[in-house]
LUMVOMI-696011 format. One record per residue: x, y, z of N, C-alpha, C in turn; residue in three letters. Coordinates in nm, 3 decimals. Each point is the difference from the previous one (the first is absolute). Layout:
N
> X/Y/Z/X/Y/Z/X/Y/Z/ala
...
END
This chain:
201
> 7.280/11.964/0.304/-0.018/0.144/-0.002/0.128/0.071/0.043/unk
> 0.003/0.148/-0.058/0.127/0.020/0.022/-0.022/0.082/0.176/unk
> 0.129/0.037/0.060/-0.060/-0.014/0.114/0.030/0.190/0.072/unk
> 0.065/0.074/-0.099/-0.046/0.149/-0.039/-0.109/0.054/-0.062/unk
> 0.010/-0.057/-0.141/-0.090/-0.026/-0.108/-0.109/0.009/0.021/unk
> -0.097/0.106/0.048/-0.153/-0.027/0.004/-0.083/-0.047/-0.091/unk
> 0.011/0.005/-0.106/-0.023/-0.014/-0.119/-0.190/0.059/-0.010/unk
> 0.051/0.084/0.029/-0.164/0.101/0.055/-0.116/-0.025/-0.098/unk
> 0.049/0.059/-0.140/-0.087/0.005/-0.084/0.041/-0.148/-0.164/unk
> 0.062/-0.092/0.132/-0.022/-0.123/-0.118/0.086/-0.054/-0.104/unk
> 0.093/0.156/-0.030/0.097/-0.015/-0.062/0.097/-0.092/-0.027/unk
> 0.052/-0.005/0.072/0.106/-0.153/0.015/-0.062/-0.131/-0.021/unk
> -0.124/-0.036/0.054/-0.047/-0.150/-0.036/0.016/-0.021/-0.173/unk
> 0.019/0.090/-0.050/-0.035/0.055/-0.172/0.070/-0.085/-0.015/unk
> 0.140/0.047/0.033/0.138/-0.061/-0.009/-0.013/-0.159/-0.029/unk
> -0.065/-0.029/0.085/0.046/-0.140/0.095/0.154/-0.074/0.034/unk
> 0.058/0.105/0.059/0.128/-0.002/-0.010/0.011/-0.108/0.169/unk
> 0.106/-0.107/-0.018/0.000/-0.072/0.081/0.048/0.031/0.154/unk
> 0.004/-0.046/0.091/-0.002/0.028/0.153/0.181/0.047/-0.004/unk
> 0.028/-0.137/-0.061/0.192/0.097/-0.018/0.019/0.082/-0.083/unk
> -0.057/0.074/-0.103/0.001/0.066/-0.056/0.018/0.158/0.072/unk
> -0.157/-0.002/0.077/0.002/0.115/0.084/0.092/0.000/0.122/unk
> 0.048/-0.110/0.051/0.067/0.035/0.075/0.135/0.071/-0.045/unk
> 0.035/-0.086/-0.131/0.147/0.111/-0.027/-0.039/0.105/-0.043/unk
> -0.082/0.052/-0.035/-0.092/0.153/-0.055/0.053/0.097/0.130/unk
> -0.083/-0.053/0.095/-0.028/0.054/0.165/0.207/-0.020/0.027/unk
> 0.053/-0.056/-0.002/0.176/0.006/0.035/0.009/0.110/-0.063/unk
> -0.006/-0.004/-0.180/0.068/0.097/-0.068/-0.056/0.134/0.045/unk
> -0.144/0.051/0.029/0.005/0.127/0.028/0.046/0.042/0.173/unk
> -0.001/-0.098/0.082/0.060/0.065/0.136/0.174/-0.007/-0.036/unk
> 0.084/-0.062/-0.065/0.124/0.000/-0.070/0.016/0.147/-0.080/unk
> -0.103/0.028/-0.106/0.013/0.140/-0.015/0.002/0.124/0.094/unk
> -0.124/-0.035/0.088/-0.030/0.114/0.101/0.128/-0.023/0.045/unk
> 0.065/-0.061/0.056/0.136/-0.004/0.084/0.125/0.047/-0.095/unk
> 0.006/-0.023/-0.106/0.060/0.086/-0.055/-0.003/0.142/-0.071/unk
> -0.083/0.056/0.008/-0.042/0.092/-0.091/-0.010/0.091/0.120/unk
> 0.001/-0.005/0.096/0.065/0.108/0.125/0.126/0.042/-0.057/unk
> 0.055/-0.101/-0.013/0.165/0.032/-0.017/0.057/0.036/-0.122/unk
> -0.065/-0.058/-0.088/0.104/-0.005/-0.153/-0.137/0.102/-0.082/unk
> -0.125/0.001/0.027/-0.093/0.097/-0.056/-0.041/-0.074/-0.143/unk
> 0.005/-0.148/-0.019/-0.012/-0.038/-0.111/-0.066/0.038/-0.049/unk
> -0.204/0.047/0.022/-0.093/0.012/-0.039/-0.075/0.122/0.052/unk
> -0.071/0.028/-0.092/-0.105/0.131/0.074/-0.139/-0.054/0.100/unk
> -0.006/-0.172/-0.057/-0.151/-0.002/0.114/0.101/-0.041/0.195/unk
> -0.062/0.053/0.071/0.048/0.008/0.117/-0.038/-0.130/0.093/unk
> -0.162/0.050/-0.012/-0.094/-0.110/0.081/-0.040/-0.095/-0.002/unk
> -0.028/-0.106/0.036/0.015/-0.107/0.004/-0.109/-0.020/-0.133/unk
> -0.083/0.096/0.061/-0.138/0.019/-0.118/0.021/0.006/-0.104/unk
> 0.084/0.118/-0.048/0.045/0.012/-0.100/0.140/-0.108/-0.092/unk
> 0.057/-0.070/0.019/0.067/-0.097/0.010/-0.121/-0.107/-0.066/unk
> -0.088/0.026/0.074/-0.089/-0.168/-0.021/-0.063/0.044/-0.152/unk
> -0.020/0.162/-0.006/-0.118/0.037/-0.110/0.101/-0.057/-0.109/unk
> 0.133/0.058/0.031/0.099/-0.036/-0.162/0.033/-0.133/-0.025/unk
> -0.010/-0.113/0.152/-0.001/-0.125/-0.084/-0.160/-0.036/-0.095/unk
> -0.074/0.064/0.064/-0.134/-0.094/-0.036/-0.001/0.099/-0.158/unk
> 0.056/0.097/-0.040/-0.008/0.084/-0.125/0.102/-0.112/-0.111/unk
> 0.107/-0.012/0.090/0.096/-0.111/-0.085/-0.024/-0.142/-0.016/unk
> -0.085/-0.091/0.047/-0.046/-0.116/0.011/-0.169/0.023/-0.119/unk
> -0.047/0.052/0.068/-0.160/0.069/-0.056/0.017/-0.089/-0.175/unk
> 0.092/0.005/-0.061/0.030/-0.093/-0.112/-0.004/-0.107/-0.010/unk
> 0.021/-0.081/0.119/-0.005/-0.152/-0.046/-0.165/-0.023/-0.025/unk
> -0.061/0.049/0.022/-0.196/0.017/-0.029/0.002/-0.017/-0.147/unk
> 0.084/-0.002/-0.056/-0.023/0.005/-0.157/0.102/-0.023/-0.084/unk
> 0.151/-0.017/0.074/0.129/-0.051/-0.112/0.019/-0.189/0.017/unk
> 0.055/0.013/-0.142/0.025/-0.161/0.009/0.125/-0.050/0.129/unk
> 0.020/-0.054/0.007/0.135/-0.070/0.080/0.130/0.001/-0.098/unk
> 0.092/0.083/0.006/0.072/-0.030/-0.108/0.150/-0.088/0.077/unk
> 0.067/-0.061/-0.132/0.080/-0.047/0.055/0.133/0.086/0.060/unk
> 0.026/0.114/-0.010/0.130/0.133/0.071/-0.066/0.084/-0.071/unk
> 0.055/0.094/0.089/-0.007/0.121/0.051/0.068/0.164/-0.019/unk
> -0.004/0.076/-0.061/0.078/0.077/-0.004/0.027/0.093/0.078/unk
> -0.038/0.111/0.144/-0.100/0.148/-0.007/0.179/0.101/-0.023/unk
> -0.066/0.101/-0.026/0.059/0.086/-0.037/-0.017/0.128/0.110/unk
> 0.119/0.020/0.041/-0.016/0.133/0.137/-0.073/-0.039/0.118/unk
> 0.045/-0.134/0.015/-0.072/-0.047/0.128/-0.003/0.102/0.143/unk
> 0.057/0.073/0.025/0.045/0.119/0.122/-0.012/-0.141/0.102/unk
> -0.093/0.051/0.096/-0.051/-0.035/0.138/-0.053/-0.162/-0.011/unk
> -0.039/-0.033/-0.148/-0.036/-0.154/-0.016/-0.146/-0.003/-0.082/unk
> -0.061/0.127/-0.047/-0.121/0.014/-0.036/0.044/0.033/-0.171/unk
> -0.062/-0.069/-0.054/-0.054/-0.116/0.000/0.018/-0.157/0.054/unk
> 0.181/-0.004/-0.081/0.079/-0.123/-0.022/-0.038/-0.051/0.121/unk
> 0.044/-0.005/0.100/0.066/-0.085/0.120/-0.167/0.001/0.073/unk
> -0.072/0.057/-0.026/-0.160/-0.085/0.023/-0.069/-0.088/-0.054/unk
> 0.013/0.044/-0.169/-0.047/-0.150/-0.076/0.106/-0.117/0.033/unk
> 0.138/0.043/0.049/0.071/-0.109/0.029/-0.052/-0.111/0.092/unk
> -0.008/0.124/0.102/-0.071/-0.111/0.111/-0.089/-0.081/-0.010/unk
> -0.163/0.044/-0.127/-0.077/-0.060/0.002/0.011/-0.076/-0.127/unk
> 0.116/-0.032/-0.057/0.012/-0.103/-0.089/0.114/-0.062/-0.051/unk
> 0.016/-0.105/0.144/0.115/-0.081/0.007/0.068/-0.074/-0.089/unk
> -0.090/-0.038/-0.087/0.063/-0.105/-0.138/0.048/0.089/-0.135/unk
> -0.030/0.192/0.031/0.072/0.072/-0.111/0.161/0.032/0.035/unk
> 0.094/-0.025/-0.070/0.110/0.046/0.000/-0.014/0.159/-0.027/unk
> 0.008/0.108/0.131/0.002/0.119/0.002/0.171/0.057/0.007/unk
> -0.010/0.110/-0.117/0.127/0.099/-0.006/-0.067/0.132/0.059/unk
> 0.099/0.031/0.074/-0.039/0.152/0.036/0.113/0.084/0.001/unk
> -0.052/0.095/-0.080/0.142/0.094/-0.061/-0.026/0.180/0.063/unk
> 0.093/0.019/0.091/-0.053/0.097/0.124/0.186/0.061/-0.008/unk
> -0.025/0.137/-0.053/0.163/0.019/-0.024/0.020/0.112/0.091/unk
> -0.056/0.018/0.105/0.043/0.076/0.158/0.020/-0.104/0.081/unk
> 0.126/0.006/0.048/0.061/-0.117/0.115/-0.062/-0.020/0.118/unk
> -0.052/0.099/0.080/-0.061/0.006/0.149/-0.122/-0.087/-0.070/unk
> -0.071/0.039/-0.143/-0.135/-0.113/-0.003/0.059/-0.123/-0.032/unk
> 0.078/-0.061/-0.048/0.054/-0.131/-0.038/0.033/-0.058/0.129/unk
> 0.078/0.074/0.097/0.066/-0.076/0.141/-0.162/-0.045/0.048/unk
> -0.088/0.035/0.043/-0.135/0.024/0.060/-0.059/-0.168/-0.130/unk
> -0.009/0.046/-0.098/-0.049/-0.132/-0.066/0.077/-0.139/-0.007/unk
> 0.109/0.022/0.008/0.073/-0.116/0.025/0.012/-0.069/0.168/unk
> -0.040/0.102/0.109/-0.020/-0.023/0.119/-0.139/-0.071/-0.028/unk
> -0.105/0.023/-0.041/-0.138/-0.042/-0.034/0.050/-0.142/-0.046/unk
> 0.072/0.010/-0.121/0.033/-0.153/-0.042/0.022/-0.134/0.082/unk
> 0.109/0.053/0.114/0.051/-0.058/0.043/-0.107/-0.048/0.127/unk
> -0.049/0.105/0.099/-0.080/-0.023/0.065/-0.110/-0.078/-0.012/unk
> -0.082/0.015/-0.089/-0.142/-0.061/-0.045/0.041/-0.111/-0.092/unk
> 0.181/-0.102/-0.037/0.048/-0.070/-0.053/-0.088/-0.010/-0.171/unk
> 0.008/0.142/-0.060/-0.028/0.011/-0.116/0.058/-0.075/-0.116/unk
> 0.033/-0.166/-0.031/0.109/0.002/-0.057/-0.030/-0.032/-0.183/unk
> -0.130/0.051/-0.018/0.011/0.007/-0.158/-0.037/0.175/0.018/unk
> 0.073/0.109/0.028/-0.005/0.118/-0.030/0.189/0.044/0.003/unk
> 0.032/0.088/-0.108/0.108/0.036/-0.017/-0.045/0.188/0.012/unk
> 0.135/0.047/0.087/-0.031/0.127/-0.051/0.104/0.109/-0.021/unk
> 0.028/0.045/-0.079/0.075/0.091/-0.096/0.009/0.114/0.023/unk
> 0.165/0.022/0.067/-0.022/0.165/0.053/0.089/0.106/-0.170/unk
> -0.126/0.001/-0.072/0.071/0.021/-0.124/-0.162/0.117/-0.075/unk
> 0.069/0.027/-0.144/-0.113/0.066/-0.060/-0.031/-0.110/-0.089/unk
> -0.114/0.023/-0.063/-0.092/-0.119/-0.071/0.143/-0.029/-0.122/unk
> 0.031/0.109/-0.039/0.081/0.025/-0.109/0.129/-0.098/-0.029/unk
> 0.046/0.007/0.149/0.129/-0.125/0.018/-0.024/-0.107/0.024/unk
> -0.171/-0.022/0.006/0.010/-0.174/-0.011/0.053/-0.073/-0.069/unk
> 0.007/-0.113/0.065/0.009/-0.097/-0.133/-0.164/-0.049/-0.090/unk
> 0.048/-0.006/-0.127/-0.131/0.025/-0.079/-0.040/-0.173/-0.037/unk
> -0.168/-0.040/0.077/-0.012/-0.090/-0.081/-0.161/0.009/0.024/unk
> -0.116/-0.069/-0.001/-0.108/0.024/-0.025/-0.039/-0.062/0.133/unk
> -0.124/0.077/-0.010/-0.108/-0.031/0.157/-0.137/0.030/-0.039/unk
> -0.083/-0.089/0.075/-0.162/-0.019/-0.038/-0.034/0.109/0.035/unk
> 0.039/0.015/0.120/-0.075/0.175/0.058/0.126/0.083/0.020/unk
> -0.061/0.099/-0.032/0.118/0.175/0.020/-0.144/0.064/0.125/unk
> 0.049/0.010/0.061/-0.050/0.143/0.069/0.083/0.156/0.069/unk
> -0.063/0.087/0.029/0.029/0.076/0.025/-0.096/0.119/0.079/unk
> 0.064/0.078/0.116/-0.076/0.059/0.075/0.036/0.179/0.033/unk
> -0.051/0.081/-0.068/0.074/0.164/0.037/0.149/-0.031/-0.056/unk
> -0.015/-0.028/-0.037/0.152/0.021/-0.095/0.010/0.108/-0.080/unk
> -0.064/-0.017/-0.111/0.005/0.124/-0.112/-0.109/0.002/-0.153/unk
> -0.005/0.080/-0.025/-0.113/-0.030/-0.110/0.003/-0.139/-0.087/unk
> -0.131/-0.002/-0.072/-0.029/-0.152/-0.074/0.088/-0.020/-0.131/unk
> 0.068/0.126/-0.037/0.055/0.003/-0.181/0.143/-0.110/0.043/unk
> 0.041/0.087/0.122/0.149/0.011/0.050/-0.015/-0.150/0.044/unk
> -0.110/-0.014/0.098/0.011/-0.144/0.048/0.052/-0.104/-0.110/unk
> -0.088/0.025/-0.117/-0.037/-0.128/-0.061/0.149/0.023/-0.089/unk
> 0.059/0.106/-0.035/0.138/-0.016/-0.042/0.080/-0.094/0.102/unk
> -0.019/0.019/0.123/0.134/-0.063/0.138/-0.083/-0.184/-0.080/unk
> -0.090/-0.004/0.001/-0.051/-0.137/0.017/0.007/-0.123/-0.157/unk
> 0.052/0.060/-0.081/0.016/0.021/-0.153/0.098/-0.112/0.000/unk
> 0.079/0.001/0.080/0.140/-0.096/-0.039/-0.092/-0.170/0.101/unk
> -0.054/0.017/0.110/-0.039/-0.107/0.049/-0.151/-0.063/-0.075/unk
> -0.047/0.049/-0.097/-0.155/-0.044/-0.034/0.020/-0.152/-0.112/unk
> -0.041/-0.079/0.056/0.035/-0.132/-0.125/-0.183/-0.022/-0.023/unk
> -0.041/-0.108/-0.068/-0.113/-0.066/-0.058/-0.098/-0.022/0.121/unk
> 0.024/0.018/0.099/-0.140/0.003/0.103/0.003/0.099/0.076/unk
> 0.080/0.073/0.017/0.044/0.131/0.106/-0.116/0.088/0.017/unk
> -0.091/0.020/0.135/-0.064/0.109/0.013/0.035/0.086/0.093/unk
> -0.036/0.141/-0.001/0.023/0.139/0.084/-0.094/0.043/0.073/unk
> 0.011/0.006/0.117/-0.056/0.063/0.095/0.057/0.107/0.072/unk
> -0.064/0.134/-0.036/0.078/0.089/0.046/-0.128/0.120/0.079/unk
> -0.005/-0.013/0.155/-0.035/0.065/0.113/0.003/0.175/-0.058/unk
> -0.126/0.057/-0.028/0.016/0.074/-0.042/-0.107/0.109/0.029/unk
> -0.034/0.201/0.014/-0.074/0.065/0.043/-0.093/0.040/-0.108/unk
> -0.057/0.147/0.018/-0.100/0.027/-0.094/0.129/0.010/-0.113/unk
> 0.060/0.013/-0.030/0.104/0.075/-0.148/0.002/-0.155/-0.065/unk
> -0.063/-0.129/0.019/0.018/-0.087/-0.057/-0.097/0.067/-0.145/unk
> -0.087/0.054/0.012/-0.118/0.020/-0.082/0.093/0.067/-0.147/unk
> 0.091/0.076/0.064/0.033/0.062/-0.134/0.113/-0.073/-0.045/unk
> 0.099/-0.074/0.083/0.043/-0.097/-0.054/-0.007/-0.076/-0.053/unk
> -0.111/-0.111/-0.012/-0.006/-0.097/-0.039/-0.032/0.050/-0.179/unk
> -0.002/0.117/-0.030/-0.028/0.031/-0.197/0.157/-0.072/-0.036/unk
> 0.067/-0.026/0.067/0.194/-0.043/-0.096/-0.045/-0.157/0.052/unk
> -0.112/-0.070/0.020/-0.003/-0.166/-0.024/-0.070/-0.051/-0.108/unk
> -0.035/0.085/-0.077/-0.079/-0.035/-0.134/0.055/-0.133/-0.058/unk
> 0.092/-0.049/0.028/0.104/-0.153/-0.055/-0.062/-0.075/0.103/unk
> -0.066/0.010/0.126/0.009/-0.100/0.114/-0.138/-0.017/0.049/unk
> -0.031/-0.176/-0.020/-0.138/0.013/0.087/-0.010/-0.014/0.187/unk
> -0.095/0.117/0.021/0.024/0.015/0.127/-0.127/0.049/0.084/unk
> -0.018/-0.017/0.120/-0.095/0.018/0.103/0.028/0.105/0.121/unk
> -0.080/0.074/0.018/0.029/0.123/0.117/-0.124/-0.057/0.114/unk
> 0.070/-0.020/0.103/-0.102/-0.014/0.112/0.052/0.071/0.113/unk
> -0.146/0.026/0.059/-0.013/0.145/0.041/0.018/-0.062/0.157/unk
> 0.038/0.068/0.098/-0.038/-0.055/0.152/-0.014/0.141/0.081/unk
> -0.077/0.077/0.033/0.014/0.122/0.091/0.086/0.094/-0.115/unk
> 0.098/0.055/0.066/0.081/0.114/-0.129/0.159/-0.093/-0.030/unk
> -0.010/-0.116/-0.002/0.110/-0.112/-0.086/-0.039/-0.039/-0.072/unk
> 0.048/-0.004/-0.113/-0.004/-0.033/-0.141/0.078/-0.118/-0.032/unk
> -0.026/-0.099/-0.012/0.100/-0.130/-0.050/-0.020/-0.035/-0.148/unk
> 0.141/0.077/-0.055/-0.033/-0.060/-0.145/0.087/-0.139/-0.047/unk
> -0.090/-0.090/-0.066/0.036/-0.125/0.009/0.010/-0.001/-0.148/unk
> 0.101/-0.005/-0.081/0.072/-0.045/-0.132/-0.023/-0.118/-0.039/unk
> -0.067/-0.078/-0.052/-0.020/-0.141/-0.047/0.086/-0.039/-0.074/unk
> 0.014/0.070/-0.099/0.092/-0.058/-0.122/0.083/0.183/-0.045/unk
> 0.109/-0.031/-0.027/0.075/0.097/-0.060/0.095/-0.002/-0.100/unk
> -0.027/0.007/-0.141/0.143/-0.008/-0.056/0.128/0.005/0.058/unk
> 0.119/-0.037/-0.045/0.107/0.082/0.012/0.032/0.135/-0.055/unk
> -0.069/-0.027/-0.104/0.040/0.180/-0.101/-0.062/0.076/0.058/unk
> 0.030/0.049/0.120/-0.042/0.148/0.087/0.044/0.056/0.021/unk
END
């Protein structure tokens, strides 16, 4: 059990996320709280709040495959990327975070919690280097048209999208008519999950 973690209403057992798992969970958000005095990485403050945005960014493994790497896109503070990182050691995770104060902070995470299949990229999606990944995600970044243009150059023959998303997913999702895909609902988060996508988008 985790040993902050009340896990009040059950939530987390969902997970079944392992005993080291939560413990680097529980590092990474007192590591944020300690930084985010100083450098202001993030808007959640409290410890509470901290915990709500990992369990919003994890809340996915309930239903995605295991893929083999990783893409996220606008990682900021580590939400999404650098949480599914934690809870899935055998994916080769990229995290592409092109404000420096959030890259120093994720690469401190790296190093600390000895992350060593996560890379992270103080760059825009744009200057990657381009090659394909099972999963793309993405979190408050920017609309779904724009996303799926940034994600266009990395999509090969198994590539799916997961992109953390509010009520405006509803009118978005009319420009995926090419893509089969699933909207699941959690409280007012929207996770739209891309199964299959052409390239011609």
């Amino acid at each position: 059990m985790s040993r902050k973690w009340k896990m009040k209403d059950g939530r987390w057992r969902e997970l079944q996320l392992s005993d080291e798992t939560l413990q680097k969970l529980e590092s990474f958000a007192e590591h944020l709280m300690a930084w985010n005095k100083v450098h202001n990485l993030t808007g959640a403050k409290s410890y509470e709040a901290i915990e709500e945005q990992i369990f919003d960014s994890i809340y996915p493994l309930t239903f995605l495959p295991n893929p083999k790497n990783l893409l996220d896109i606008g990682t900021g503070a580590g939400f999404p990327g650098m949480i599914l990182a934690i809870a899935m050691p055998e994916t080769e995770c990229t995290l592409c975070e092109p404000l420096q104060k959030r890259t120093a902070f994720l690469k401190f995470i790296v190093r600390e919690l000895q992350l060593q299949h996560v890379n992270v990229e103080t760059s825009r999606v744009e200057a990657l280097e381009v090659k394909p990944y099972e999963l793309i995600t993405s979190r408050a970044v920017t609309d779904t048209e724009t996303l799926m243009s940034w994600c266009h150059p990395f999509i090969g023959e198994n590539t799916q999208l997961l992109f953390y998303k509010g009520e405006q997913v509803f009118e978005e999702i009319k420009s995926l008519e090419m893509c089969h895909y699933e909207l699941i609902s959690r409280n007012k988060r929207n996770y739209l999950w891309i199964k299959e996508c052409t390239k011609e988008i």
